[in-house]
VOFIFI-255203 format. One line per field, with one value per residue (C-alpha): x, z, y; residue number from 0; residue in one letter. Coordinates in steps of 0.05 Angstrom, whole numbers. Each point is the difference from the previous one (the first is absolute). Layout:
N
c1 c(X:...)
c3 c(Z:...)
c2 c(Y:...)
num c(NUM:...)
residu c(A:...)
This chain:
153
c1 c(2854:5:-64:-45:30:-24:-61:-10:15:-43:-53:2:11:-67:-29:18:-28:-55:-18:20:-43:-52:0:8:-63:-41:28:-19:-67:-12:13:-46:-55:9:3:-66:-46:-71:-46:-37:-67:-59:-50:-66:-64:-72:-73:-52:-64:-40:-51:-40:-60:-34:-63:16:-36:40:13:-21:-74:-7:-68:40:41:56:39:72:43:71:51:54:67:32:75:37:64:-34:-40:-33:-39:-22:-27:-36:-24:-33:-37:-21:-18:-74:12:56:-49:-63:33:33:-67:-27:48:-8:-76:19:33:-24:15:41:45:20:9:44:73:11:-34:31:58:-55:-39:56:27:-76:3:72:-36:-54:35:56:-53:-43:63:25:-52:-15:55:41:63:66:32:-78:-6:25:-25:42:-36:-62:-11:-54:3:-67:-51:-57:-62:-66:-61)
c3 c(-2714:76:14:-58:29:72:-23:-41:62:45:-55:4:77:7:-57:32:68:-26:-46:58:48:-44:2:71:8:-48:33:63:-29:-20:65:36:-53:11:75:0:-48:12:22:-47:-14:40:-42:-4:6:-33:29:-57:13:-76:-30:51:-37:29:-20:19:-27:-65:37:52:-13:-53:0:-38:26:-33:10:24:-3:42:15:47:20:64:7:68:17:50:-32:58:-10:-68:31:55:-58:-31:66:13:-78:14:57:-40:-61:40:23:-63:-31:54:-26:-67:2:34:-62:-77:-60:-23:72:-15:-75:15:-2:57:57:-7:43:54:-13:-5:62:39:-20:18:75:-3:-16:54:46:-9:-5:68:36:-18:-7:61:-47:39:-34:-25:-75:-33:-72:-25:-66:-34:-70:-53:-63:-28:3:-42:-7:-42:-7)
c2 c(-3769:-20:39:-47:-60:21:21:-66:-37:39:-8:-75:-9:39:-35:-64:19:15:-64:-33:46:-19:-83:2:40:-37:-62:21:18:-59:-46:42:-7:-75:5:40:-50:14:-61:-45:35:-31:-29:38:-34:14:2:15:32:-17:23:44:25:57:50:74:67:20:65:47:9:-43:-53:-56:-51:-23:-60:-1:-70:12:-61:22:-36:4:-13:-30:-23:-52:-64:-11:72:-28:-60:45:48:-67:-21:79:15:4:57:27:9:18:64:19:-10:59:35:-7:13:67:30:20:-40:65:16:-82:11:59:-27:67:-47:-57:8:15:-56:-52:33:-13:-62:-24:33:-51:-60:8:27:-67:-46:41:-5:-79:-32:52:7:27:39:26:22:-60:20:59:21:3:-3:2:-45:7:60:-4:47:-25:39)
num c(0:1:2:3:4:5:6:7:8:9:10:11:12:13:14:15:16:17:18:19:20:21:22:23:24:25:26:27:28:29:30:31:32:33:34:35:36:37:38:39:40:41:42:43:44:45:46:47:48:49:50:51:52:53:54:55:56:57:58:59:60:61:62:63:64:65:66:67:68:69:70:71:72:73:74:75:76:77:78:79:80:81:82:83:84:85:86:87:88:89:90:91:92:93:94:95:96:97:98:99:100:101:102:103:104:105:106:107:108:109:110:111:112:113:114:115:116:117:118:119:120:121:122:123:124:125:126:127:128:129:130:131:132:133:134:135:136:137:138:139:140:141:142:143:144:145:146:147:148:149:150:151:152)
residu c(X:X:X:X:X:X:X:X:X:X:X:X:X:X:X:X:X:X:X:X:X:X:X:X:X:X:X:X:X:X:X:X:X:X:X:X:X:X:X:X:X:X:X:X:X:X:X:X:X:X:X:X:X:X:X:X:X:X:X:X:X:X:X:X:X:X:X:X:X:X:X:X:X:X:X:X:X:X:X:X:X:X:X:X:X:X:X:X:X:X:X:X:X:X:X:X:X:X:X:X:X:X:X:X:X:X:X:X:X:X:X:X:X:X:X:X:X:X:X:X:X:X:X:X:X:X:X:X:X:X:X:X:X:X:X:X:X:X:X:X:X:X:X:X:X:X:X:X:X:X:X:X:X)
């Protein structure tokens, strides 16, 4: 009988140390989730590019044209770049343009170059805003994206 009561009370010492084991870690845990809060997100500003229309060879080789219509966001942390995009737009889209005119209808239908493209693009707009507007740190706009792409023959 003395060895189940010793058991029973070694059961519940090490029961209890280990409930209590547990809410001290938790609340531990806990106070340094608080203590390590992440900031506020920043806002995140837009620059759109509409409605580019462009005439480019269906494909390679290929005598007809087709039209291509591509609007293209651009996302900042910095409204100041946004206003700067809006004063450059007409250099900004005069080089994408180039660029545009330089591909097929189907490599800017194909949904496999459009990281690329987006990518090329992001490269022109910080390049033009850069080299303009001398931004420190350079690169203000972080990402490129395209909300419309439209092909008619």
């Amino acid at each position: 009988m003395k060895k189940i009561i010793l058991i029973a009370i070694a059961a519940v010492v090490l029961l209890g140390g280990g409930i209590g084991g547990l809410f001290y870690y938790l609340s531990m845990h806990h106070a340094s989730v608080a203590t390590h809060r992440l900031p506020p997100p920043r806002p995140i500003y837009f620059a759109e590019l509409d409605d580019l229309v462009v005439t480019v060879p269906a494909d390679t080789g290929d005598a007809t044209s087709t039209y291509v219509q591509i609007t293209l966001e651009f996302s900042s942390f910095d409204p100041n770049a946004v206003t700067d995009f809006s004063n450059l737009q007409p250099i900004i889209k005069s080089q994408i343009i180039t660029l545009l005119m330089a591909k097929t209808a189907k490599s800017l239908m194909d949904p496999s170059t459009h990281d690329d493209l987006t990518r090329t693009c992001l490269a022109i707009a910080n390049q033009v805003v850069n080299k303009t507007a001398d931004y420190a740190p350079p690169n203000p706009f972080t990402a490129a994206y395209i909300t419309n792409l439209v092909e008619q023959n």
